[in-house]
Each structure stands twice: as C-alpha cells, then as structure tokens.
C-alpha positions in Angstrom: -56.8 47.3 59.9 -57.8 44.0 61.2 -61.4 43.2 59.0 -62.0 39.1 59.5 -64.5 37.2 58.0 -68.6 37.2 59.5 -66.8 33.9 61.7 -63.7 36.1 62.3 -66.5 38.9 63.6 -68.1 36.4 65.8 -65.2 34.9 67.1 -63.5 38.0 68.3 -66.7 39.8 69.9 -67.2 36.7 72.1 -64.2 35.7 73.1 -64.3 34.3 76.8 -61.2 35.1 77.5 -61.4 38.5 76.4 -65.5 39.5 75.4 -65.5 42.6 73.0 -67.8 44.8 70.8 -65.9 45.4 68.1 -68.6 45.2 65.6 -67.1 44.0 61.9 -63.7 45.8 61.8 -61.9 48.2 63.4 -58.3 50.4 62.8 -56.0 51.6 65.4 -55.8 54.5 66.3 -52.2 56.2 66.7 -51.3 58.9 68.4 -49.0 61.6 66.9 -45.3 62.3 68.4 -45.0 64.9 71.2 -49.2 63.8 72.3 -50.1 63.7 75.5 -52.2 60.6 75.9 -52.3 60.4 79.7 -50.9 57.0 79.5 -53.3 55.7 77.8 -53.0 53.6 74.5 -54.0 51.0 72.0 -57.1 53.0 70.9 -58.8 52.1 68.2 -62.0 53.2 65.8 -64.2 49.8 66.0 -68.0 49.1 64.8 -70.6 47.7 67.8 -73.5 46.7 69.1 -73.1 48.4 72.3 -73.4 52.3 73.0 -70.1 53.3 74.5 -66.7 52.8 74.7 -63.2 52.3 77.0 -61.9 55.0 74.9 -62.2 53.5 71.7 -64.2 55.8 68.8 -67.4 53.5 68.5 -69.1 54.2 65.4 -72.0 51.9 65.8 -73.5 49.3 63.3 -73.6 45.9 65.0 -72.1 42.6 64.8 -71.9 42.4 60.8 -71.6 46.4 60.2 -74.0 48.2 58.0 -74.6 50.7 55.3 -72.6 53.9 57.0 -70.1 51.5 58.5 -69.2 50.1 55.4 -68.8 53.6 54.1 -66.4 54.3 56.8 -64.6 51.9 56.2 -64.3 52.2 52.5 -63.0 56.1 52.8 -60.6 54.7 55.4 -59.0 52.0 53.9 -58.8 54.1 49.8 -57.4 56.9 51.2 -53.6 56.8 50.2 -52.6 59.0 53.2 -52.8 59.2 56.3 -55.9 60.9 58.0 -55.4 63.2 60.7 -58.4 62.5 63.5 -58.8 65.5 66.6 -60.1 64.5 69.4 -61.8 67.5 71.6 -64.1 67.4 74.8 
C-alpha cells in the first residue's frame, strides 16, 4: 500500500514526468495464478479526482481522500487476510 503524506499526495499526482490521479493512496492490485489478464498488469485500486481509469479500480474522493475513502482504506489495510476482488463486465 503506498499511503504518503498530503506533500507525498501532491507530489505523486503531479508529477511531470509521469501526471497521475491517484487521489490519497492506492493498493495494487494482484492477479491470482492461472488468470488471464490479457497482458495487462500493475493494476491497482487508487482514490481520484478524475472519473475514469486505464484499468485501475478508481474509487473517487479527490486529491486528499474523504469520508468513504478513508473507510476503504481502513477495511483494507485491518483486514489480516487477503481479500479476494472479482472483476465482471
């Protein structure tokens, strides 16, 4: 989980060399043994400001996250497992 400071936020989202919205954290997203990801990788379930996504699982909230964000991410990060995550068309 990579979850940096409000200057780590800023920094990463506005990188010139490579721009982002990646809202306040985000977690990778890995894909089980034997899955067919049409070879496509490094995934990941990210915050924004931006509707949309290359991929990614955008779940909203902004530069500095907010109240169902933070929720996310505190279910995430307590859970002493690891949590399955279907994704279907």
């Amino acid at each position: 989980m990579s979850n940096p400071s409000l200057l780590g936020d800023v920094l990463r989202n506005f990188r010139p060399d490579s721009p982002g919205d990646w809202g306040d954290w985000r977690i990778k997203i890995y894909a089980k043994l034997g899955t067919n990801t049409w070879g496509r990788d490094n995934f990941f379930i990210h915050g924004g400001s931006i509707k949309g996504s290359a991929g990614c699982i955008d779940v909203g909230g902004g530069l500095t996250g907010d109240q169902g964000t933070d929720k996310l991410l505190n279910i995430i990060s307590s859970s002493l497992i690891n949590i399955d995550l279907e994704v279907v068309e």
